[in-house]
Structures are given as structure tokens and as C-alpha cells.
MARLUM-132578 format. One line per 8 residues: number of its first residue (from 0); their letters; for each residue x, y, z of N, C-alpha, C. Coordinates in steps of 0.001 Angstrom, whole numbers, plus 500000, padded with zeros to 6 digits. Layout:
<vexbas>
NUM> a> X Y Z X Y Z X Y Z  ...
</vexbas>
This chain:
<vexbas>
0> xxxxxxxx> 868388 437159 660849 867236 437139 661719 866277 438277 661363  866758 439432 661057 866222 440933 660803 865348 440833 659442  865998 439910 658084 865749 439435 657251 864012 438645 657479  864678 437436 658077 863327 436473 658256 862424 436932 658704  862379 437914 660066 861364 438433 660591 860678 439415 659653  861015 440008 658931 861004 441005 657594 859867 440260 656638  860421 438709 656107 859886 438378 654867 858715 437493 655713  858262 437385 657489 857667 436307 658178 856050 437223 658234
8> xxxxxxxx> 856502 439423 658389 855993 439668 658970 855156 439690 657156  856169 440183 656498 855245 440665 654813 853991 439577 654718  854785 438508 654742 853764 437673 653893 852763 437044 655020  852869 437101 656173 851659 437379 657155 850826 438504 656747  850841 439626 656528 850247 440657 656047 849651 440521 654471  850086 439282 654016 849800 438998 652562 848427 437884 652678  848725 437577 653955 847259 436615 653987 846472 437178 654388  846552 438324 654795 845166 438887 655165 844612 439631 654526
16> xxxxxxxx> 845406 440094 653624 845176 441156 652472 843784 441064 652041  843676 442508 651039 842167 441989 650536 842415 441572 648982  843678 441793 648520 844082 441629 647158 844231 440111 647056  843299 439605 646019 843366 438250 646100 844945 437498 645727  845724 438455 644469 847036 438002 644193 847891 437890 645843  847700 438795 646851 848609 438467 648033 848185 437825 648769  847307 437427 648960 846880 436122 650404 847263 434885 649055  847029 434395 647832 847385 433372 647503 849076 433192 647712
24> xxxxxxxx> 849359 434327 647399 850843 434011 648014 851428 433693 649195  850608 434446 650131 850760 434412 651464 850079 433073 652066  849148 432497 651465 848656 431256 651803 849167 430229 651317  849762 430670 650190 850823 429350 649259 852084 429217 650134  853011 430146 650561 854018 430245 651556 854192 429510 652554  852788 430079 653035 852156 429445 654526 851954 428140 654256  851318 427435 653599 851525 426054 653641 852720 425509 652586  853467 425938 652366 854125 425519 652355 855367 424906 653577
32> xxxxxxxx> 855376 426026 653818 856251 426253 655434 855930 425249 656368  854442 425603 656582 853649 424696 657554 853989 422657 657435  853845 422756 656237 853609 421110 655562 854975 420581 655492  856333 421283 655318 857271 420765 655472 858192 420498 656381  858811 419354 656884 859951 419338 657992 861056 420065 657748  861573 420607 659061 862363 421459 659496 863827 420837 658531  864174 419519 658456 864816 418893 658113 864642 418505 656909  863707 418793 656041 863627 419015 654751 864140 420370 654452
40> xxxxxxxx> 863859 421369 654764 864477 422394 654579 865822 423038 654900  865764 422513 655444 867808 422884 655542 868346 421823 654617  867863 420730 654427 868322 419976 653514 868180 420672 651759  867009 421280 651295 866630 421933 650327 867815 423892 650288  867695 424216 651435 868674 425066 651589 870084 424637 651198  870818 423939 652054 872050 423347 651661 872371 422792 650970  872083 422022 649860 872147 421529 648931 871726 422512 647504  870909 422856 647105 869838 423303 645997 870339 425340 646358
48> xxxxxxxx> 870247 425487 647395 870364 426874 647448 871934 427639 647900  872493 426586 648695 874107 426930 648797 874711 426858 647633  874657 425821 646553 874896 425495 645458 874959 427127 644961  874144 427297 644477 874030 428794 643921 874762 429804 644559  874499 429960 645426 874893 431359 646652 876577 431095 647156  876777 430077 647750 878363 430178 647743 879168 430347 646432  879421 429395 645151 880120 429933 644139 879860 431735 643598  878438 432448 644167 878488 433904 643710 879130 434512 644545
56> xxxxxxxx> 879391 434207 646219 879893 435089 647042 881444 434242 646927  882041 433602 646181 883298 432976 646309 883688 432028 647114  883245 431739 647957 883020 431146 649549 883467 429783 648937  883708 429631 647754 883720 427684 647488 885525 428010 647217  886232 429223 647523 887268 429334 646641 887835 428918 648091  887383 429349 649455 888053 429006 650505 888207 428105 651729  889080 427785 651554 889918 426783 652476 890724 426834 653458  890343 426237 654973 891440 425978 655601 892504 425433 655760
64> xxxxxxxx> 893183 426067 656434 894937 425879 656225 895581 424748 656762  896182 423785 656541 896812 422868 656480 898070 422969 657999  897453 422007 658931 897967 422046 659921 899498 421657 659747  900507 422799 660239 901899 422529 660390 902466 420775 660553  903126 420464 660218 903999 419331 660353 902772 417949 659592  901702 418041 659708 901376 416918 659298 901144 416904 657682  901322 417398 656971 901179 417251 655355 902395 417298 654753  902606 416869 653886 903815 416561 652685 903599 417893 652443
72> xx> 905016 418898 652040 904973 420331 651227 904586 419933 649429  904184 420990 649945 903542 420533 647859 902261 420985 647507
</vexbas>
């Protein structure tokens, strides 16, 4: 949350800028954000960006544990 509000407040401050390189960014962002569904993006997150980010933090190595009595040992 500390994060988002962080990169929500920068690049708000990037559109107002007087440096033309940071409001195009900050205006490229911004519509981007703006123009896409909420549900496109978690979809683009979870897929395209978990991909990456879980196998670096290991997170794909773990698994829950196999409830007593119902599985074959093995």
C-alpha cells in the first residue's frame, strides 16, 4: 500500500512537472491506468508479472501439505 501510494504520488507530480520527459511519463501512466479495466490488470499482473516474480522469490517451490489419511504414502 506504502509502495503504491509512493509510485501514485511520483508520477502525479510527473504530470505536472515542467520537464517535458516527466509529464509524458506521467501522462502515459495516467492513461494508461485510466483506459484499462480493473480486471485487465490483475489479469496482466497474475499471469505476465507473477510469472517472473514468484520463480525469483521461490514461492513456485511451495506447497501445501497433504491432508492426513486421504493420500496414498509416496
Amino acid at each position: 500500500m506504502i509502495f503504491a501510494t509512493f509510485i501514485g504520488a511520483s508520477l502525479g507530480l510527473f504530470r505536472v512537472s515542467v520537464n517535458l520527459l516527466q509529464r509524458l511519463i506521467g501522462g502515459a501512466y495516467l492513461e494508461l491506468v485510466r483506459n484499462l479495466p480493473p480486471f485487465v490488470i490483475i489479469f496482466i499482473i497474475y499471469f505476465f508479472v507473477g510469472d517472473q516474480i514468484l520463480p525469483a522469490l521461490a514461492a513456485a517451490e511451495f506447497t501445501l501439505p497433504k491432508p492426513p489419511g486421504k493420500w496414498p504414502a509416496g
